[in-house]
N, C-alpha and C positions, 0 to 999 in steps of 0.2 A: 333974561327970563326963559326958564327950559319950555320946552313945545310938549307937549302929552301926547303923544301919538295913539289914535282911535282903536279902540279894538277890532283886532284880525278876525276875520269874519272867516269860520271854520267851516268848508264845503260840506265836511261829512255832517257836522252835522246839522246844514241846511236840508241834506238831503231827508235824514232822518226825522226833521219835523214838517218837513211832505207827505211822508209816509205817512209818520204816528195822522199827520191830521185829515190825511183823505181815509185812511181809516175809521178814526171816530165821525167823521161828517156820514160816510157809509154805511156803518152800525147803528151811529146813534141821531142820526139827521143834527139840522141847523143848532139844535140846545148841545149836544155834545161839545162843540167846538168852541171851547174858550181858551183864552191865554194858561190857565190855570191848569185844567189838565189833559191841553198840550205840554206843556212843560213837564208834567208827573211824568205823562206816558215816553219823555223822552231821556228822564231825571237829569231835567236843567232846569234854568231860571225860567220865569216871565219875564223879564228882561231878556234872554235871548230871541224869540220871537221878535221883539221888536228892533234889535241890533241887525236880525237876520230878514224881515221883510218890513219892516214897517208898521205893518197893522195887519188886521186880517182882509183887509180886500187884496193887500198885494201877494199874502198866504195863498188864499183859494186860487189866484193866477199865475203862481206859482208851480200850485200843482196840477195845474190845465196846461202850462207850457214843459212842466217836468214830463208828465204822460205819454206829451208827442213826442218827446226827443226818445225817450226808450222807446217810442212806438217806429218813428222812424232809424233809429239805431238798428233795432230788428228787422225791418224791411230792408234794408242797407245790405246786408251782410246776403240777401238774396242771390244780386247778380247777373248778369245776361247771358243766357247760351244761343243757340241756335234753334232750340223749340221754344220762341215764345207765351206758344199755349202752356210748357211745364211750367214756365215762369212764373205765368198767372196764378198755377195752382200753388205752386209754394209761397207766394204774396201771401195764399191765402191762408195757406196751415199757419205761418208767419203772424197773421194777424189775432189768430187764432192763440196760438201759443201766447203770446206776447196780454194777451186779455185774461188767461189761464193765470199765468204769474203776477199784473200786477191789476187786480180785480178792482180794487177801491180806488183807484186813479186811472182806471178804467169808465168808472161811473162816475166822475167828475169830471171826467173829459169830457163826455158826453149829454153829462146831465141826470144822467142818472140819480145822482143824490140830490139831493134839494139844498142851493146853493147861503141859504140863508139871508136872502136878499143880495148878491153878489149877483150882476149880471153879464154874462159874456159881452165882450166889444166883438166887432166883426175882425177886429185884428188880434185877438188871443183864437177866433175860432180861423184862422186863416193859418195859423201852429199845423191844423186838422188837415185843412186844406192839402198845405206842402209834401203832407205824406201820402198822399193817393196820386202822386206825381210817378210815381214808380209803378201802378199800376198803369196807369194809362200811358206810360213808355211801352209796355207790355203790350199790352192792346194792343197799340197802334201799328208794333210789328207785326202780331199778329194779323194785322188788315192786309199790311203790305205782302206777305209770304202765301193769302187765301184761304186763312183759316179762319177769319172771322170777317163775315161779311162788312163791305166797304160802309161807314158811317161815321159819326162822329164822336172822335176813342174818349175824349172827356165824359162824353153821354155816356158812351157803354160803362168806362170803368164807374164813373156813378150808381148806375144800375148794378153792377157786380157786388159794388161796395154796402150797396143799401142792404141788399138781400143777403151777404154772408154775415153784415153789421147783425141783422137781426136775430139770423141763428145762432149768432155766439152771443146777443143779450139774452132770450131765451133760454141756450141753455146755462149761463152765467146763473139765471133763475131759477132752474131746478125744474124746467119745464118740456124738456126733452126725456121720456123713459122709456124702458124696455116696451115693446121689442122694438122700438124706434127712436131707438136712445140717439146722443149728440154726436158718436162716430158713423152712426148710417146716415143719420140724415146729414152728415155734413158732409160724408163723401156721395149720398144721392144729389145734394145741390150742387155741388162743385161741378158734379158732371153736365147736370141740367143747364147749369149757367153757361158753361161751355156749347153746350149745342143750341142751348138758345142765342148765343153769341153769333151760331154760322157754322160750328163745328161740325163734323163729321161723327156720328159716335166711336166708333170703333177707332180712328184718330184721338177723340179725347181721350179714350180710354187709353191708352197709351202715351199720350201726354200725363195724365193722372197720374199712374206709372213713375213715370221719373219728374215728375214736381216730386212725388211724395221722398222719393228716394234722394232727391237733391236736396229736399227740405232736411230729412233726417241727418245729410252728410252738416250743412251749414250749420244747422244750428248746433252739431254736433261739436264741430269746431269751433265756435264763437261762443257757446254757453255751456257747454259737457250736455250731459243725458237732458231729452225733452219727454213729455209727454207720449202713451200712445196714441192718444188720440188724433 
């Protein structure tokens, strides 16, 4: 009796029906998201959705673990120098960029869209966790070198994390405008957060400096052209 060997399960286009569906859960909340047209918007089957996650709870977790992995892919590609305050700042353009490019698994990571009764385990949000481990590597140099007062570097990079989280939800939202559009006020927090960390100004201001120029070269290299902002 011959064996039927299961169908090969095609990465690309798992990826693709991450996209198309944090997309429509994005645009069009919890009714959006059905088998039916995820499928149109990827032109495959309803059957492949279930070859490729099962159902839709392991979909939506899917795209909360996809999220972090490009999230931490792009913090990755950062790096360690010898000014770990520039470090910080390019974490930060990094996290920034990375939320620019992929916006609706951005809000599904977070929560931002409404998950349709799917709800986070503490071990799909600990995905989250693992990526602000590069931030507070950061810090913590920073404590040791005197640039950022002595404390506890998980505390701070939380606090860092919180507050740049929210100026790039905000302006995600269209809620940052002239004359205090989403590049001032994101280079005013950056810097804020740095001297409220312990910094020196005129130190951060020269760490901002070359974060920003180190950001531009990395991501230069790893993705081609970024943003200005």
């Amino acid at each position: 009796m011959s064996i039927v060997s299961p169908r090969r399960v095609d990465p690309q286009l798992s990826v693709a029906l991450v996209e198309a569906a944090a997309r429509l859960l994005a645009e069009g909340g919890p009714a959006a998201l059905s088998t039916r047209r995820l499928a149109a918007a990827v032109g495959t089957s309803t059957m492949a959705v279930y070859t490729h996650f099962g159902g839709m709870d392991d979909l939506v977790r899917a795209m909360v673990h996809e999220g972090f992995a490009r999230l931490q892919q792009r913090l990755g590609t950062v790096g360690m120098t010898d000014d770990p305050v520039a470090d910080v700042v390019t974490l930060g353009y990094s996290y920034r960029e990375n939320a620019h490019e992929y916006p609706h698994l951005y809000a599904v990571m977070f929560g931002g869209s409404a998950l349709g009764g799917f709800a986070l385990t503490d071990e799909d949000r600990q995905h989250g966790r693992y990526t602000l481990q590069f931030l507070v590597d950061a810090v913590r140099r920073a404590m040791t070198i005197g640039r950022f007062r002595v404390d506890d570097p998980l505390l701070m990079a939380q606090h860092l994390w919180i507050a740049l989280h929210g100026l790039v939800t905000l302006e995600l939202g269209g809620y940052l405008v002239d004359p205090y559009n989403a590049d001032t006020s994101y280079e005013g927090q950056l810097c804020a957060l740095l001297v409220g960390s312990g910094d020196e100004l005129a130190r951060a201001k020269r760490s901002m400096d070359r974060g920003r120029r180190k950001y531009r070269d990395a991501m230069q290299e790893a993705f081609g052209a970024v943003s200005e902002g």
